[in-house]
Backbone as XML, in Angstrom:
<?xml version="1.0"?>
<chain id="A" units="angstrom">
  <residue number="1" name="UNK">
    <atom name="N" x="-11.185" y="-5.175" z="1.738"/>
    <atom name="CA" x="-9.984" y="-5.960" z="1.555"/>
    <atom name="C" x="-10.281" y="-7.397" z="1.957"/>
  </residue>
  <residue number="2" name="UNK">
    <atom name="N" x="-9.659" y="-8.348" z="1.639"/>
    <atom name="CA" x="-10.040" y="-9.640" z="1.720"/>
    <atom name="C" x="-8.876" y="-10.484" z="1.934"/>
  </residue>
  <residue number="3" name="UNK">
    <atom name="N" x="-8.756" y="-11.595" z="2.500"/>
    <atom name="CA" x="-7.572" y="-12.545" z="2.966"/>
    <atom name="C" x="-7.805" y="-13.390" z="1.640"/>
  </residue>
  <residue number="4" name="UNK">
    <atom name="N" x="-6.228" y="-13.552" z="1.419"/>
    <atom name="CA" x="-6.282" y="-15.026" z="0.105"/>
    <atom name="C" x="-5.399" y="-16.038" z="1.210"/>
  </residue>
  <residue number="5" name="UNK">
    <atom name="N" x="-5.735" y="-17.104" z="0.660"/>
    <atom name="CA" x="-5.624" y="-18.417" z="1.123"/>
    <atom name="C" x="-5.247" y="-19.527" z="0.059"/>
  </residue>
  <residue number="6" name="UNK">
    <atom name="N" x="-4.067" y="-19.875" z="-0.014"/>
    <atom name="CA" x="-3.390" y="-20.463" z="-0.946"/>
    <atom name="C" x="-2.501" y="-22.069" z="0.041"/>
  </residue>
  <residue number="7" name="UNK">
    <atom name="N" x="-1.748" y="-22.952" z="-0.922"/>
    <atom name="CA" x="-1.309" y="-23.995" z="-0.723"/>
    <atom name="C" x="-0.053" y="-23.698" z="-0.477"/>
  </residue>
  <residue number="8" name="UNK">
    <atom name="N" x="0.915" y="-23.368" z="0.747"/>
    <atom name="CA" x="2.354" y="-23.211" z="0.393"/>
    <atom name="C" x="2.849" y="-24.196" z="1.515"/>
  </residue>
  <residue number="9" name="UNK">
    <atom name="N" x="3.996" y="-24.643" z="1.441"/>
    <atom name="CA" x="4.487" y="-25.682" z="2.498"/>
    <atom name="C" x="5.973" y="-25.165" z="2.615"/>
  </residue>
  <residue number="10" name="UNK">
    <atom name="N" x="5.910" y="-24.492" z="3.632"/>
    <atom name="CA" x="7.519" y="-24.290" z="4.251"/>
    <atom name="C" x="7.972" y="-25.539" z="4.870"/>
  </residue>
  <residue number="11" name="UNK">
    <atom name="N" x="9.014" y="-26.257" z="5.023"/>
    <atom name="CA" x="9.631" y="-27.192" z="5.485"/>
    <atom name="C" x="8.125" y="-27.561" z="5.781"/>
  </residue>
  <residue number="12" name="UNK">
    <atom name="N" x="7.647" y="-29.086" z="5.129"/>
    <atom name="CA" x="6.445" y="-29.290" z="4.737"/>
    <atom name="C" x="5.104" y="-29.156" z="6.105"/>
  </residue>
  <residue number="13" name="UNK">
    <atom name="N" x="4.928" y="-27.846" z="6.099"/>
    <atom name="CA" x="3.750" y="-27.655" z="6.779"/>
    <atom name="C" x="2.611" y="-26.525" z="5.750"/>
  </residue>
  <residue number="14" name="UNK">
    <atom name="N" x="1.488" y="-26.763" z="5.613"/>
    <atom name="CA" x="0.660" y="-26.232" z="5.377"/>
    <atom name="C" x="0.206" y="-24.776" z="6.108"/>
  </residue>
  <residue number="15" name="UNK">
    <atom name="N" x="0.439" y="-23.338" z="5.264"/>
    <atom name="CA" x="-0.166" y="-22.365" z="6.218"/>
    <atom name="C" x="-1.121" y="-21.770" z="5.465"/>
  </residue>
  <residue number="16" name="UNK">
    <atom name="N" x="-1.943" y="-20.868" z="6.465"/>
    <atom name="CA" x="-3.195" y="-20.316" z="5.904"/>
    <atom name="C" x="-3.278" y="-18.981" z="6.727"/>
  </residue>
  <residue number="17" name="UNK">
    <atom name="N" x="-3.915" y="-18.134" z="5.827"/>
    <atom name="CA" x="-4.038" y="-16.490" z="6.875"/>
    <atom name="C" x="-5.387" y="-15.905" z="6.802"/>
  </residue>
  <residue number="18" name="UNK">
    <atom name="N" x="-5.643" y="-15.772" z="8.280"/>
    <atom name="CA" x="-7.140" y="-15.083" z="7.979"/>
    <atom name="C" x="-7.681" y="-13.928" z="8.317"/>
  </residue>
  <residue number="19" name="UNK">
    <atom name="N" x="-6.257" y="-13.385" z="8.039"/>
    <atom name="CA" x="-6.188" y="-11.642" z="8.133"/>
    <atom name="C" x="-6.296" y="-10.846" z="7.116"/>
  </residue>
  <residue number="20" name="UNK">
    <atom name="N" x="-7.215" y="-9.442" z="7.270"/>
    <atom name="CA" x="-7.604" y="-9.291" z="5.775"/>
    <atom name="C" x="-6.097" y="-8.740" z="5.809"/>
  </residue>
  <residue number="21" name="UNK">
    <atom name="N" x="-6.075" y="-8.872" z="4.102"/>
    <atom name="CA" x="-4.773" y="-8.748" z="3.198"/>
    <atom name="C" x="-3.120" y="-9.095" z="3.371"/>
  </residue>
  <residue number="22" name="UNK">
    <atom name="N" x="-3.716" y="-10.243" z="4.376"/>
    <atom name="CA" x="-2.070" y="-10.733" z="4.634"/>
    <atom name="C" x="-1.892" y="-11.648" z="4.019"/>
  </residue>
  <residue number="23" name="UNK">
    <atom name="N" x="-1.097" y="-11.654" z="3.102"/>
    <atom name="CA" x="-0.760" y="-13.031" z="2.335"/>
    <atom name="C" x="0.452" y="-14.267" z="3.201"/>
  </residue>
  <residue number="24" name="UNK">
    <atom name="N" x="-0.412" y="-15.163" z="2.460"/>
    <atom name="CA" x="0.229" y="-16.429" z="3.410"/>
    <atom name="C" x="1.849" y="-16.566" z="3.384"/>
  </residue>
  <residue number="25" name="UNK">
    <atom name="N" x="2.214" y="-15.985" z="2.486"/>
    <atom name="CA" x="3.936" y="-15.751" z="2.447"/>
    <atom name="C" x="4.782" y="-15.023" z="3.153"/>
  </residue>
  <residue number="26" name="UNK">
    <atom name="N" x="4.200" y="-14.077" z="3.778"/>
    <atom name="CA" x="4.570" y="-13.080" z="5.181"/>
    <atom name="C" x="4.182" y="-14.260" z="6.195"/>
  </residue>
  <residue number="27" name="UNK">
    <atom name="N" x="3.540" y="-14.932" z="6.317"/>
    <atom name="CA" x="3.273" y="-15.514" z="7.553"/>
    <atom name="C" x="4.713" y="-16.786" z="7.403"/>
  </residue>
  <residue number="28" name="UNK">
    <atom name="N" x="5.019" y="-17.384" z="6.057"/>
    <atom name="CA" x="5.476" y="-18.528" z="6.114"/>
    <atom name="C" x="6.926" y="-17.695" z="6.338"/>
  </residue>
  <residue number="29" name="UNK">
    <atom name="N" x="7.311" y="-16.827" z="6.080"/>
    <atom name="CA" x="8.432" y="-15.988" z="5.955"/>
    <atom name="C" x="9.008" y="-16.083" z="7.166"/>
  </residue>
  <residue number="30" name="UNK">
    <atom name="N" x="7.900" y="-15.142" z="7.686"/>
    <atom name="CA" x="8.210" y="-14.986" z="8.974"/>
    <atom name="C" x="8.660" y="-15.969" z="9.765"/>
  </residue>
  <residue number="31" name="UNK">
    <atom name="N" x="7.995" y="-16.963" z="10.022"/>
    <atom name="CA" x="8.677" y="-17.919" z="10.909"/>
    <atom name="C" x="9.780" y="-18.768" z="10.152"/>
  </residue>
  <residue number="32" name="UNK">
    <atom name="N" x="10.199" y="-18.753" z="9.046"/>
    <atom name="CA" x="11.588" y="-18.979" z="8.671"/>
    <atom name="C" x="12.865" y="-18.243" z="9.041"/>
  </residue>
  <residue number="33" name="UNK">
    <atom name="N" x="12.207" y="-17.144" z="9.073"/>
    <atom name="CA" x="13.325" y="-16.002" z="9.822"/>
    <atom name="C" x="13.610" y="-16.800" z="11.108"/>
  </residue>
  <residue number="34" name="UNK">
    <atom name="N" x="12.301" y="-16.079" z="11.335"/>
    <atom name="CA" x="12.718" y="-16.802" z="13.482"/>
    <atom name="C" x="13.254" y="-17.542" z="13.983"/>
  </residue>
  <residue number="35" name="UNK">
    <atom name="N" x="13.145" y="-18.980" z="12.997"/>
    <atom name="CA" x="13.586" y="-19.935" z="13.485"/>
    <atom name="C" x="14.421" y="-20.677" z="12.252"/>
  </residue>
  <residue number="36" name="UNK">
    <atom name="N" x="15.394" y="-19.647" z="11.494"/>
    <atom name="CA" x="16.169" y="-19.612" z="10.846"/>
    <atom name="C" x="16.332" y="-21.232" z="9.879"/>
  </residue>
  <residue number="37" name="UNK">
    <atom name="N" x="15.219" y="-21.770" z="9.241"/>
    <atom name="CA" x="15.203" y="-22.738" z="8.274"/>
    <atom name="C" x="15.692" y="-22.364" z="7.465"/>
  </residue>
  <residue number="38" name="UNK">
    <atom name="N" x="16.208" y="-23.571" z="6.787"/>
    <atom name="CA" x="17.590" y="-23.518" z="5.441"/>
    <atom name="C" x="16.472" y="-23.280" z="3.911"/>
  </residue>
  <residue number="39" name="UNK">
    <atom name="N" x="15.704" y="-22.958" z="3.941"/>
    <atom name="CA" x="14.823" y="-22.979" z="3.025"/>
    <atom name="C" x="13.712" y="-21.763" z="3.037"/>
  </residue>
  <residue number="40" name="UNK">
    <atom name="N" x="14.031" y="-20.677" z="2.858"/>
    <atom name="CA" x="13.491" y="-19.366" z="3.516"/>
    <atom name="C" x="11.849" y="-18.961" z="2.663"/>
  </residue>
  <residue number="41" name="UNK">
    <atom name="N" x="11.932" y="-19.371" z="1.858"/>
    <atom name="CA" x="10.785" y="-19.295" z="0.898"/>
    <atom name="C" x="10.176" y="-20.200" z="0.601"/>
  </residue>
  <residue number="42" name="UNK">
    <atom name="N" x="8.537" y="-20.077" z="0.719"/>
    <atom name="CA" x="7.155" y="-21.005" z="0.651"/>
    <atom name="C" x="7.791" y="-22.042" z="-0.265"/>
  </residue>
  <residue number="43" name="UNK">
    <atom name="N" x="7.419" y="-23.162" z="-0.633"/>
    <atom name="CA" x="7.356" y="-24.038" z="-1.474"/>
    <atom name="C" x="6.108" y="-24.240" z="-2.066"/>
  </residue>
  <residue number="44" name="UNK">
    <atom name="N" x="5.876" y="-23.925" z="-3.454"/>
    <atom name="CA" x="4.705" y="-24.089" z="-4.246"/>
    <atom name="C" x="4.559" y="-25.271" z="-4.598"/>
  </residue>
  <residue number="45" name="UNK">
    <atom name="N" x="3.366" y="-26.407" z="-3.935"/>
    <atom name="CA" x="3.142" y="-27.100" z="-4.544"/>
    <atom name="C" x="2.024" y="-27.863" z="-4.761"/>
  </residue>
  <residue number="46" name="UNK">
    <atom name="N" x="2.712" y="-28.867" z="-6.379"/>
    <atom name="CA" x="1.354" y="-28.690" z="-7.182"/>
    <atom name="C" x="0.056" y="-29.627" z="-6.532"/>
  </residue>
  <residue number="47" name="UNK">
    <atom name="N" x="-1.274" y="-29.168" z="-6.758"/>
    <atom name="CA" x="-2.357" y="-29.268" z="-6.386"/>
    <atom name="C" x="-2.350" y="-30.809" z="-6.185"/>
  </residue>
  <residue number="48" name="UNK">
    <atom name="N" x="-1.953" y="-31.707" z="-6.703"/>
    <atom name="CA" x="-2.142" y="-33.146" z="-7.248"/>
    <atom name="C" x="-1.318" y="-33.657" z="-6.631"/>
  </residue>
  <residue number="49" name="UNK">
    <atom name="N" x="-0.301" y="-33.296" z="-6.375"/>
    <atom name="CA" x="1.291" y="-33.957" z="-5.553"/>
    <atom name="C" x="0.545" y="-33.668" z="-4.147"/>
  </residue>
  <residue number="50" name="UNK">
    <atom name="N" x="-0.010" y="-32.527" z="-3.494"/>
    <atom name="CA" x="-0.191" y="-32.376" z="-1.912"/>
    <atom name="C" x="-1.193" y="-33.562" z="-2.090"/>
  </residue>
  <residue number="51" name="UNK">
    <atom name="N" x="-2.316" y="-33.881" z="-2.725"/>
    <atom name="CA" x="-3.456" y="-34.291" z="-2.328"/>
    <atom name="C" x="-2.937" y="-36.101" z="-2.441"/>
  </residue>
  <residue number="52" name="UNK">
    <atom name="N" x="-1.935" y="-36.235" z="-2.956"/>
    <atom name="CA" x="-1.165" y="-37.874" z="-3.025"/>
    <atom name="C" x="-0.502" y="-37.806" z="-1.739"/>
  </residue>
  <residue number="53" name="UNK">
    <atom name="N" x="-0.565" y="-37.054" z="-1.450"/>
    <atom name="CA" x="0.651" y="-36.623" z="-0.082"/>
    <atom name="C" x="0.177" y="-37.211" z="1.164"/>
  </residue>
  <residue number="54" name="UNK">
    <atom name="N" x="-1.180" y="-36.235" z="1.246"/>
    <atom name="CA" x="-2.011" y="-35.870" z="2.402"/>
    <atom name="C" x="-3.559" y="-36.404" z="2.295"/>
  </residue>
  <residue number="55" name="UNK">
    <atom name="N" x="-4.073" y="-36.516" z="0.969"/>
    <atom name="CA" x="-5.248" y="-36.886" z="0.694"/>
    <atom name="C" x="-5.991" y="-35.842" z="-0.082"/>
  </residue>
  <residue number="56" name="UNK">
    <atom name="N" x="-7.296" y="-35.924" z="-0.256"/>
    <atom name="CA" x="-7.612" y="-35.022" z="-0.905"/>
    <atom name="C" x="-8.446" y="-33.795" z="-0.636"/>
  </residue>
  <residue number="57" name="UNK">
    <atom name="N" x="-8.278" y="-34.346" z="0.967"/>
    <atom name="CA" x="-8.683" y="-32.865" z="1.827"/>
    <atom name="C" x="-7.899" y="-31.223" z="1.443"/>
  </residue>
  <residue number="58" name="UNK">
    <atom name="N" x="-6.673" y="-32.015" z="1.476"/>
    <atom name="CA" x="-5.237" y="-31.198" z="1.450"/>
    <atom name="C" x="-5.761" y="-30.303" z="0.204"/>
  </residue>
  <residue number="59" name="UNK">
    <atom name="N" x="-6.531" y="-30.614" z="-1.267"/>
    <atom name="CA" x="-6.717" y="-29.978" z="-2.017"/>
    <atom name="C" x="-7.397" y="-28.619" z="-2.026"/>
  </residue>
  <residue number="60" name="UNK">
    <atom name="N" x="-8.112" y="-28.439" z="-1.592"/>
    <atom name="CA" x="-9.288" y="-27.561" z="-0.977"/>
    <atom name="C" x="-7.912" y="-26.362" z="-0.653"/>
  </residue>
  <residue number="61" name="UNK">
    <atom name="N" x="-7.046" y="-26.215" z="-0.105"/>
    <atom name="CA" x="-5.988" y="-25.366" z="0.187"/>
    <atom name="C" x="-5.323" y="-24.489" z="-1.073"/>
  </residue>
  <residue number="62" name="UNK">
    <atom name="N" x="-5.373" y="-25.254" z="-1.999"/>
    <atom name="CA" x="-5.443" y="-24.913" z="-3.457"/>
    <atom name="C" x="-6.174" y="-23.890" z="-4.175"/>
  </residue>
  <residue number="63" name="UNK">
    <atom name="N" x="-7.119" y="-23.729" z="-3.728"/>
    <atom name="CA" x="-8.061" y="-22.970" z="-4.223"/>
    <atom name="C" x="-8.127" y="-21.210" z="-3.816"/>
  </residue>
  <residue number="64" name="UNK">
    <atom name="N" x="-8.195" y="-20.499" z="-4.626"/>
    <atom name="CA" x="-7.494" y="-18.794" z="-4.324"/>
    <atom name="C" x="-8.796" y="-18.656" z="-3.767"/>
  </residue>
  <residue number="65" name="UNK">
    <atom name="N" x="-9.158" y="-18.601" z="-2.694"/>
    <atom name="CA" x="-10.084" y="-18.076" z="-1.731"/>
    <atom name="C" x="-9.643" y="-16.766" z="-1.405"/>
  </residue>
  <residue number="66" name="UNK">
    <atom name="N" x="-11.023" y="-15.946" z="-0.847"/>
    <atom name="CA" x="-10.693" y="-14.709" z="-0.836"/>
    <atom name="C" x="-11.897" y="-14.093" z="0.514"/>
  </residue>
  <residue number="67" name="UNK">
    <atom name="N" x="-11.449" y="-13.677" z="1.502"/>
    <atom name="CA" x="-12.632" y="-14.245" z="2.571"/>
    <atom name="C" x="-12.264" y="-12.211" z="3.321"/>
  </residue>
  <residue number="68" name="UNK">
    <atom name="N" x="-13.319" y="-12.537" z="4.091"/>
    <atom name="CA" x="-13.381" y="-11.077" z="4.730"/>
    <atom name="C" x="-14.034" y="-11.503" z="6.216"/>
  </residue>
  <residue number="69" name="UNK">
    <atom name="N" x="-13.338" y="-10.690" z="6.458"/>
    <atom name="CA" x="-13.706" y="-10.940" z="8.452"/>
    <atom name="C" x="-14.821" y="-9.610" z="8.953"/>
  </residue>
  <residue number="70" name="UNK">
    <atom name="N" x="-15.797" y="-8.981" z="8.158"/>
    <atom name="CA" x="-16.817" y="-8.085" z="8.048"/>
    <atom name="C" x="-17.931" y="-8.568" z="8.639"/>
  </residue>
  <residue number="71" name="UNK">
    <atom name="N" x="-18.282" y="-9.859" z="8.683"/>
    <atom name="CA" x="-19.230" y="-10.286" z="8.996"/>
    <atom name="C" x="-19.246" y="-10.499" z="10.626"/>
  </residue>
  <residue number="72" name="UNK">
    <atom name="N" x="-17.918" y="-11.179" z="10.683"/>
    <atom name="CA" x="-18.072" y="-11.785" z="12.143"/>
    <atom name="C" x="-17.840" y="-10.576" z="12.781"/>
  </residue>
  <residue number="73" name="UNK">
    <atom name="N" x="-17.004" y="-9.190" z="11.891"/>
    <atom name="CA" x="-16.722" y="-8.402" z="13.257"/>
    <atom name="C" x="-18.214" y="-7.127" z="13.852"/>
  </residue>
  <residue number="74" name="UNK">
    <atom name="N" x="-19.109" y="-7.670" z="12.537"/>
    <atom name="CA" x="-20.114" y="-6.998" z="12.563"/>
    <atom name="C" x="-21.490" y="-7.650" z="13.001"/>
  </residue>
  <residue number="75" name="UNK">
    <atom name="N" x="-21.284" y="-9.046" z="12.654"/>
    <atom name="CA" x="-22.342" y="-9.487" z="12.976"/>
    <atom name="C" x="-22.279" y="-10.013" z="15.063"/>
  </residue>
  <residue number="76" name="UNK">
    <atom name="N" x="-21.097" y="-10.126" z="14.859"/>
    <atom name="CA" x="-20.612" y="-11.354" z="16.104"/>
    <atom name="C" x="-19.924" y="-10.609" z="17.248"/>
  </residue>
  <residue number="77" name="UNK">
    <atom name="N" x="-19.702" y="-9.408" z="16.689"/>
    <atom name="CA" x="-18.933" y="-8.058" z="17.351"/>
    <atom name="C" x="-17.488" y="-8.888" z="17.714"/>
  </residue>
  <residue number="78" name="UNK">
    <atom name="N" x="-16.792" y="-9.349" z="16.827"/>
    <atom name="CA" x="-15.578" y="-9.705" z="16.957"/>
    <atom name="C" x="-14.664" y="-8.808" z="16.544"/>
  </residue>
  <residue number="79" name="UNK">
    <atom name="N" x="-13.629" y="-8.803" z="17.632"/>
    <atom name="CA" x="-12.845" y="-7.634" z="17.458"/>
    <atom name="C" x="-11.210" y="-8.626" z="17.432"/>
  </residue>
  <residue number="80" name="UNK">
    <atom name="N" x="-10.841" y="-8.594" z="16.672"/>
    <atom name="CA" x="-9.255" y="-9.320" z="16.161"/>
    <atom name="C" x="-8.292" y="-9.152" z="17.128"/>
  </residue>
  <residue number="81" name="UNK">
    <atom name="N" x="-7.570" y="-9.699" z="18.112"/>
    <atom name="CA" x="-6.494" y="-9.074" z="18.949"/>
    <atom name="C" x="-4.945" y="-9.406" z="18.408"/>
  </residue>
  <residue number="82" name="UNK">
    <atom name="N" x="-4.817" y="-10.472" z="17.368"/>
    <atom name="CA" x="-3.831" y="-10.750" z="17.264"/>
    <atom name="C" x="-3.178" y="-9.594" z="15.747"/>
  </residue>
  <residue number="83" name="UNK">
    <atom name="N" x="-2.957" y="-8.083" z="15.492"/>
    <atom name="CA" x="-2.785" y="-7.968" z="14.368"/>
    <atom name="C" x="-1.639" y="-7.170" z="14.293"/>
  </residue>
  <residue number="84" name="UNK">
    <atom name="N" x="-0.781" y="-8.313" z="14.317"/>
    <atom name="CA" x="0.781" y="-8.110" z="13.706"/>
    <atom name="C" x="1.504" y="-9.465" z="14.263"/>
  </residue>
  <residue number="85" name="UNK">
    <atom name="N" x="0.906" y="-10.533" z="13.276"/>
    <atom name="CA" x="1.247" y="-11.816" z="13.504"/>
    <atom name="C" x="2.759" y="-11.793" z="12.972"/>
  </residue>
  <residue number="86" name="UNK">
    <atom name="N" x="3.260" y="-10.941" z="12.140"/>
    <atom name="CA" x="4.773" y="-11.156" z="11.623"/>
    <atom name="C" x="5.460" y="-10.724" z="13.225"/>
  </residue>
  <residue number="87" name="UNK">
    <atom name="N" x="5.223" y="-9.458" z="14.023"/>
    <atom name="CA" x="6.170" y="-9.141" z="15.056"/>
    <atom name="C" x="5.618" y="-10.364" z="16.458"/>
  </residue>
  <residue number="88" name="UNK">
    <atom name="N" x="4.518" y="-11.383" z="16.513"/>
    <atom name="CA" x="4.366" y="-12.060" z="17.610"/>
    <atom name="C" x="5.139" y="-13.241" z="17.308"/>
  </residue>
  <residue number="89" name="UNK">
    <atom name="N" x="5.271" y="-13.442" z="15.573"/>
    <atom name="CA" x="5.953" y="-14.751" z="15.293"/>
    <atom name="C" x="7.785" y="-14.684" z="15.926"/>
  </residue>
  <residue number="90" name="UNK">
    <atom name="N" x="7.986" y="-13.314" z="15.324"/>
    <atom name="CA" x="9.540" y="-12.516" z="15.395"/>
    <atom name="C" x="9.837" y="-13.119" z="17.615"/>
  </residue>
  <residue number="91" name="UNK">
    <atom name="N" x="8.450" y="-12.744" z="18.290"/>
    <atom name="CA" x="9.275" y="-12.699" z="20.038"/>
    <atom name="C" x="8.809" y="-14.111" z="20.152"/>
  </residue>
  <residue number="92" name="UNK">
    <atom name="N" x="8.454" y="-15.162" z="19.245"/>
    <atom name="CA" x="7.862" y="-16.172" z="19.965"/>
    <atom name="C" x="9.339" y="-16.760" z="20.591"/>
  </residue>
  <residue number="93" name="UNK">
    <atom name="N" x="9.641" y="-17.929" z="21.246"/>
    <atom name="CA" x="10.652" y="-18.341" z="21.995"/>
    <atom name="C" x="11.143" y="-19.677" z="21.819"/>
  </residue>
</chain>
């Protein structure tokens, strides 16, 4: 399974997930819930507008990446502690 990594801007912040198969829209979700923004769903936007925005670093976010955490947990013996970022976002304070 593999993490995708896409461009979404909830009330304009950039998120990214690097958990396998969590898509970045549970993450942006989530903390819309929590902290109850008037705008509950990612904002898609286009590749060319962020990078006028932010520069053209910002673009690179754009791109459907697809990444796996196999290596580090095998090579590096990394073991993940954070996995259920939707219920740590839900008690944050």
């Amino acid at each position: 399974m593999s993490s995708r990594w896409s461009a979404r801007r909830p009330d304009r912040a950039i998120w990214g997930a690097a958990i396998e198969g969590l898509a970045v829209g549970r993450i942006a979700r989530a903390f819309a819930r929590r902290f109850g923004t008037r705008h509950p769903e990612p904002e898609i936007v286009a590749t060319d507008a962020i990078a006028r925005e932010l520069g053209e670093w910002a673009a690179g976010y754009a791109l459907d990446q697809q990444l796996s955490g196999a290596k580090a947990r095998g090579d590096l013996g990394r073991s993940p502690r954070h996995l259920d970022p939707e219920g740590e976002i839900a008690r944050l304070s």
